[in-house]
VMD Tcl script that draws the C-alpha trace (Angstrom):
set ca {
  {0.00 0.00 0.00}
  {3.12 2.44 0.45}
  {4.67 1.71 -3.43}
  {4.00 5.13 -5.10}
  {2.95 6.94 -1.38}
  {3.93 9.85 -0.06}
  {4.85 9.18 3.43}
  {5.57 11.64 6.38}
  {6.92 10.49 9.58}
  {6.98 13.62 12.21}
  {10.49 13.55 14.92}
  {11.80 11.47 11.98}
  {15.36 11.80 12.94}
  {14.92 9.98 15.99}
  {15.39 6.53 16.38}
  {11.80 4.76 15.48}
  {11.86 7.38 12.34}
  {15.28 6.46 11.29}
  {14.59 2.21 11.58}
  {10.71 3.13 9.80}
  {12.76 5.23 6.98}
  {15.23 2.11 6.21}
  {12.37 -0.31 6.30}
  {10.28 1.63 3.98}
  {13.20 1.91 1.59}
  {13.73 -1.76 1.80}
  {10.34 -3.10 0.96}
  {8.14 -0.24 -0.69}
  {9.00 2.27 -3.24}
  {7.22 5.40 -1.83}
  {6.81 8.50 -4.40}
  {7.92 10.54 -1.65}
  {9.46 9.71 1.78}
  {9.60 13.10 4.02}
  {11.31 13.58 7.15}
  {9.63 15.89 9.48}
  {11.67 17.34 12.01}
  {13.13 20.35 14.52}
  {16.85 19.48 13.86}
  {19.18 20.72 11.15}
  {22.16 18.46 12.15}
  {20.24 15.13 12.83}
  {18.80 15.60 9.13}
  {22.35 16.45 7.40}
  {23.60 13.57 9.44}
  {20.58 11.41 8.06}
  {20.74 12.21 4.74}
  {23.95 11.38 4.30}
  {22.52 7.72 5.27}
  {19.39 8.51 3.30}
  {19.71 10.04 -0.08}
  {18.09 8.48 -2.23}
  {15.75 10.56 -4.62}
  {12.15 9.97 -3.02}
  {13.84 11.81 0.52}
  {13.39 15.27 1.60}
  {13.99 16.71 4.92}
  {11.73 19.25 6.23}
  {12.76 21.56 9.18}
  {9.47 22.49 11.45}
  {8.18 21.62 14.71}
  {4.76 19.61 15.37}
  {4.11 23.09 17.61}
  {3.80 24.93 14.24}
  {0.30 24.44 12.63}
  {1.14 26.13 9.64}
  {4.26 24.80 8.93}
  {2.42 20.95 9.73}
  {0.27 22.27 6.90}
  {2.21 23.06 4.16}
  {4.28 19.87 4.74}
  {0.89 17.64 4.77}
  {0.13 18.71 1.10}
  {-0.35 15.77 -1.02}
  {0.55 13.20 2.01}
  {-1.20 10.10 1.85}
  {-0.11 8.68 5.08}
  {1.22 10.02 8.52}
  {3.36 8.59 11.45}
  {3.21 11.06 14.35}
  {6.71 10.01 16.31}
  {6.99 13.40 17.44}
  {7.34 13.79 21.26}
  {9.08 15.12 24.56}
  {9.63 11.51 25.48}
  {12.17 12.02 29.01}
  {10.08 11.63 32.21}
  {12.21 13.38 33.93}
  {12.20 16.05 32.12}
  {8.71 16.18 31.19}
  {8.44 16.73 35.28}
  {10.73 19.33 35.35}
  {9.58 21.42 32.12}
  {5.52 20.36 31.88}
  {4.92 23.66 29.79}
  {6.98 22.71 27.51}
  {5.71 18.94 27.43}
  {2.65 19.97 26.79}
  {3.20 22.25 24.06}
  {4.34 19.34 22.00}
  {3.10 16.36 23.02}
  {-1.10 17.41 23.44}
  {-0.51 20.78 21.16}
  {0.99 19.03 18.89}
  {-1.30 16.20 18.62}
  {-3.84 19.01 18.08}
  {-2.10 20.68 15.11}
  {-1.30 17.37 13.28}
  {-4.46 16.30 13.06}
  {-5.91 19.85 12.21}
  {-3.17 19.48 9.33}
  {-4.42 16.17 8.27}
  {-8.31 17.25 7.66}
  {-7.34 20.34 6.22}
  {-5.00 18.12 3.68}
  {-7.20 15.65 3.38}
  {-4.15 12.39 4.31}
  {-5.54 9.49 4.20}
  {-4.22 7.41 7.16}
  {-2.32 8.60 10.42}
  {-1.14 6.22 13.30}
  {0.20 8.07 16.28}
  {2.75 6.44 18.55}
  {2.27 6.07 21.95}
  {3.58 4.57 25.20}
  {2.92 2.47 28.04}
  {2.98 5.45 30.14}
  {-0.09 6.80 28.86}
  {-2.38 3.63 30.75}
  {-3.37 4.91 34.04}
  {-0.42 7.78 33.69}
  {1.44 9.10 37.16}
  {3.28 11.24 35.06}
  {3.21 14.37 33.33}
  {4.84 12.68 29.92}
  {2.22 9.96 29.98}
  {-0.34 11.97 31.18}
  {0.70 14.00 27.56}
  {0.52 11.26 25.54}
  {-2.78 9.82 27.34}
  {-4.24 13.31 26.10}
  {-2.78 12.60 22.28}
  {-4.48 9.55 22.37}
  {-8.06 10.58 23.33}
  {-6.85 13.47 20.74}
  {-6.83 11.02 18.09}
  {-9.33 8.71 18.79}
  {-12.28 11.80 19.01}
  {-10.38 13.38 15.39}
  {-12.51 10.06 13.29}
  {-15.56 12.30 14.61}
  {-14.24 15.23 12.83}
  {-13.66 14.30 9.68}
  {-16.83 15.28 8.14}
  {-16.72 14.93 3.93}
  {-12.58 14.03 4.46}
  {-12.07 10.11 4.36}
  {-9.19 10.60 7.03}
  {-8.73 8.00 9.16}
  {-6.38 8.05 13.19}
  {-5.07 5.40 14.87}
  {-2.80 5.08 17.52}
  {0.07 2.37 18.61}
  {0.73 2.04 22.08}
  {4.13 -0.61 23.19}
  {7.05 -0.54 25.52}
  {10.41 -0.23 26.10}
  {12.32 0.15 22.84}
  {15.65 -2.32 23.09}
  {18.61 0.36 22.47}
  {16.42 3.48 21.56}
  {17.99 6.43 22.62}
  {17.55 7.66 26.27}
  {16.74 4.14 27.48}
  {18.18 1.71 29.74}
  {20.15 -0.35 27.73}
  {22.58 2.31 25.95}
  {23.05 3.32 29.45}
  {23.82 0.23 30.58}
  {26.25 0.00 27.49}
  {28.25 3.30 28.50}
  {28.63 2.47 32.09}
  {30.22 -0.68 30.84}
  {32.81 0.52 28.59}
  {33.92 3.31 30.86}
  {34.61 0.69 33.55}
  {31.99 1.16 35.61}
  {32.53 -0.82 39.01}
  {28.44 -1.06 39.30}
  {24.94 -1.06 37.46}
  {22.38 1.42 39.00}
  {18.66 -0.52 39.38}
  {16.07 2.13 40.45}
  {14.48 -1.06 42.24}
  {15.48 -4.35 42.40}
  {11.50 -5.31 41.72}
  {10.73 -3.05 38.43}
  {9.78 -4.80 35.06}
  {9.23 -3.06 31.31}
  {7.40 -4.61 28.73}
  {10.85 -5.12 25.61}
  {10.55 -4.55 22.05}
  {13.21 -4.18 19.11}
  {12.84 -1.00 16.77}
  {11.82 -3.48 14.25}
  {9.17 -5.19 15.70}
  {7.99 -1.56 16.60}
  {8.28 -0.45 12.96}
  {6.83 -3.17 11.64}
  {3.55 -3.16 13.94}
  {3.02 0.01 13.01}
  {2.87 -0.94 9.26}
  {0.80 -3.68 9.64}
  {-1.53 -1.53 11.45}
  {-1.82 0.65 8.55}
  {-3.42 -1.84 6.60}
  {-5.74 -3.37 9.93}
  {-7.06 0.23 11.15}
  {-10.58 1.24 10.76}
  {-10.07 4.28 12.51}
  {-10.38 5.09 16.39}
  {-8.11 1.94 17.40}
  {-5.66 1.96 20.08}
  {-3.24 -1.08 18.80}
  {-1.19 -2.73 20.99}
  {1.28 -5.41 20.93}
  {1.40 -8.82 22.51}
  {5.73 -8.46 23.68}
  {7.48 -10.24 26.33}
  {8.90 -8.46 29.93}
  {12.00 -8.09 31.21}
  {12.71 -7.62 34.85}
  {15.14 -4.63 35.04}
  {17.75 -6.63 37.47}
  {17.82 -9.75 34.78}
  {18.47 -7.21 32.47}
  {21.42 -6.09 34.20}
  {22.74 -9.51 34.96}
  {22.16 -9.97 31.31}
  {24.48 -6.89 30.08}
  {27.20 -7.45 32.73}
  {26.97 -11.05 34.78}
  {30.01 -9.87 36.98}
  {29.10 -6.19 38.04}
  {27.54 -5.69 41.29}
  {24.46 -3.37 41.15}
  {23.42 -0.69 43.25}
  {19.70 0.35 44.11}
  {19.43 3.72 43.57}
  {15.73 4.46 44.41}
  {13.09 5.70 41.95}
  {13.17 8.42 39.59}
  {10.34 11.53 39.57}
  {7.06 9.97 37.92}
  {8.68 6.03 37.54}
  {6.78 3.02 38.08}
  {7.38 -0.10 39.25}
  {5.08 -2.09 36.56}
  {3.74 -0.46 33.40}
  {0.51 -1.55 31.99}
  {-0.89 -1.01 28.06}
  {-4.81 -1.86 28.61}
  {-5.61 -0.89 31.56}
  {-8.31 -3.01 33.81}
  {-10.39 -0.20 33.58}
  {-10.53 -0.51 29.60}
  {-11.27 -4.32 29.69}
  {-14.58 -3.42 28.81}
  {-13.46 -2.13 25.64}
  {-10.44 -4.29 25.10}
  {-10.44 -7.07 21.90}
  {-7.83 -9.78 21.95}
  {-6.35 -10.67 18.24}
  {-3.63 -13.74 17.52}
  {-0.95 -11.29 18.20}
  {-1.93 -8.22 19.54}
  {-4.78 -6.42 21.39}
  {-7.16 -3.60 20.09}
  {-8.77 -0.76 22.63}
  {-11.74 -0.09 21.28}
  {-13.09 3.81 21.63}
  {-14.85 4.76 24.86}
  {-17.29 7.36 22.54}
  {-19.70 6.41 19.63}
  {-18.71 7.40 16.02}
  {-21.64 9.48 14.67}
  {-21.11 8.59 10.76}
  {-20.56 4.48 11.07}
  {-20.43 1.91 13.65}
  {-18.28 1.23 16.36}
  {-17.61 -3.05 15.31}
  {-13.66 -3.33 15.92}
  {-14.57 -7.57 16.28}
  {-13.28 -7.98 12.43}
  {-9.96 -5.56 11.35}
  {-9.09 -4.47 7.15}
  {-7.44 -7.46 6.86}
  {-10.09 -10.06 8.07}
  {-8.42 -11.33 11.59}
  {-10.76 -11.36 14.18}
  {-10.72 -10.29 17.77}
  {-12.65 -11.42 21.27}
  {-13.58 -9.15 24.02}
  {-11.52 -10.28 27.12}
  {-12.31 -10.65 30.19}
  {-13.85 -8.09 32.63}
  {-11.23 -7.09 35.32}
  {-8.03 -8.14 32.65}
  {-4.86 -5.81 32.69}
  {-2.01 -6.20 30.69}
  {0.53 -4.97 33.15}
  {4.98 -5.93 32.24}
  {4.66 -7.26 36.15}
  {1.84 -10.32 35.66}
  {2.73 -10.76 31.86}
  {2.37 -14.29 30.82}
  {6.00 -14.12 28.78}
  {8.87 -13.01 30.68}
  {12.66 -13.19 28.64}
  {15.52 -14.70 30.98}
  {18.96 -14.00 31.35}
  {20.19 -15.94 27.85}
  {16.43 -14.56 25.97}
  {17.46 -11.02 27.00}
  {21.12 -11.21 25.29}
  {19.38 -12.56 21.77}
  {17.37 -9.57 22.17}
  {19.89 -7.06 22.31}
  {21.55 -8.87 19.99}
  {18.74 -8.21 17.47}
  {18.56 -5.02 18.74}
  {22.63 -4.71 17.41}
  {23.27 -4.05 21.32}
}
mol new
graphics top color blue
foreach p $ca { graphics top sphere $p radius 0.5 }
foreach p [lrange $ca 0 end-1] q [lrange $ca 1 end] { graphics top cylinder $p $q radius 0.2 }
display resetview
């Protein structure tokens, strides 16, 4: 469905975008393949990776309606990876969190209508399910965001989705590149926030590729989300460097112990599919039925349980020591 597209991925420079980009390129032939971003030097530096005639780079910032605007012309499909993504941060600078990750929800999907794009899947996190922080709180707000925009699009044929997963294996920021420094500088110890904390684990590609696949399943108004194995944080250390000793070092501002991605509270609206589950919308679409039983391509999904949660602590699949060093290993870790 992407051969002869025009594509736009938003925060394109960042990890996800750069993995989506050389997938794309791989396997489709897009018409054009645009890079949305805020930084001049993480574009140069990509397109010397990334030149090949369907590119082009465009400097804005998901804040910037306008600019979101002219760059939407002629896009058929959208991946909003755009986002203030450091809880810590996001505690310490909320303004600014909020500017991008709910404003800027806002303006792409005002840009999409008003361009008329066919598909856009928004990515979100594990953080936004039952949030206790301000950057999940953010991206629980882009998600309602683009859920209610299916209500909105009138005579458009525009269509939002949104993927929620976990823990990206060696994306930047996380765990495991930090693990990786600490190692090669000599580092006499790990730091564990707490020995008892678990993350649901997946590589950039499976990431990149769910979100494809998605593209041809949505209906519109989905929240997608991933059947992926958890890692307890302490194996993971173990994992990285068997003979370091690790130090508990207490929780960070807004961490939790456990994530969750469909939240016991949702199970009323929650379908489970072969390999993934689908939140179905908590409002009713005014111009067609709310039936997410049956996806695009046919596979077909039961409601769950009442009372389920699908929380990285009581996860049916946990990776051990030896499953967590294949991982990174895909992962090029």
């Amino acid at each position: 469905m992407f051969d002869d597209s025009t594509i736009l991925i938003t925060g394109g420079t960042g990890s996800f975008g750069k993995q989506y980009v050389r997938t794309i390129l791989k396997h489709y032939k897009p018409k054009r393949l645009i890079v949305y971003s805020r930084d001049e030097l993480k574009q140069y530096e990509m397109a010397q990776e990334f030149d090949q005639q369907c590119m082009r780079y465009f400097i804005g910032d998901v804040r910037d309606k306008e600019r979101l605007t002219q760059a939407f012309e002629d896009v058929n499909f959208v991946i909003h990876a755009a986002a203030l993504k450091q809880v810590p941060a996001a505690e310490y600078n909320p303004m600014e969190c909020i500017k991008t990750n709910i404003h800027g929800a806002e303006n792409v999907i005002h840009a999409a209508l008003i361009r008329g794009v066919e598909k856009v899947i928004a990515l979100s996190t594990d953080k936004a399910a039952n949030p206790i922080n301000l950057y999940g709180a953010t991206k629980l707000a882009s998600d309602k965001l683009f859920v209610a925009a299916n209500n909105m699009t009138g005579k458009h044929h525009t269509r939002f989705a949104v993927v929620r997963y976990g823990n990206v294996v060696g994306s930047r920021g996380s765990v495991v590149p930090f693990f990786k420094k600490l190692i090669e500088e000599g580092a006499s110890h790990l730091p564990i926030t707490d020995d008892r904390m678990t993350r649901f684990w997946i590589t950039l590609q499976q990431g990149v590729d769910f979100v494809l696949k998605n593209f041809q399943r949505m209906r519109g108004g989905e929240i997608f989300v991933p059947k992926i194995p958890s890692v307890k944080i302490i194996d993971l250390a173990k994992a990285m460097a068997p003979d370091l000793d690790i130090e508990i070092v207490g929780i960070r501002p807004g961490e939790k112990i456990h994530e969750v991605m469909c939240p016991e509270d949702d199970s009323h609206l929650t379908l489970e599919f072969e390999d993934h589950y689908v939140l179905r919308p908590t409002i009713t679409f005014t111009e067609r039925g709310n039936d997410f039983t049956t996806n695009k391509l046919g596979e077909s999904g039961v409601p769950v349980d009442i009372g389920f949660e699908y929380n990285s602590g009581e996860n049916k699949h946990f990776l051990n020591i030896e499953e967590i060093t294949e991982f990174n290993k895909l992962a090029g870790i």
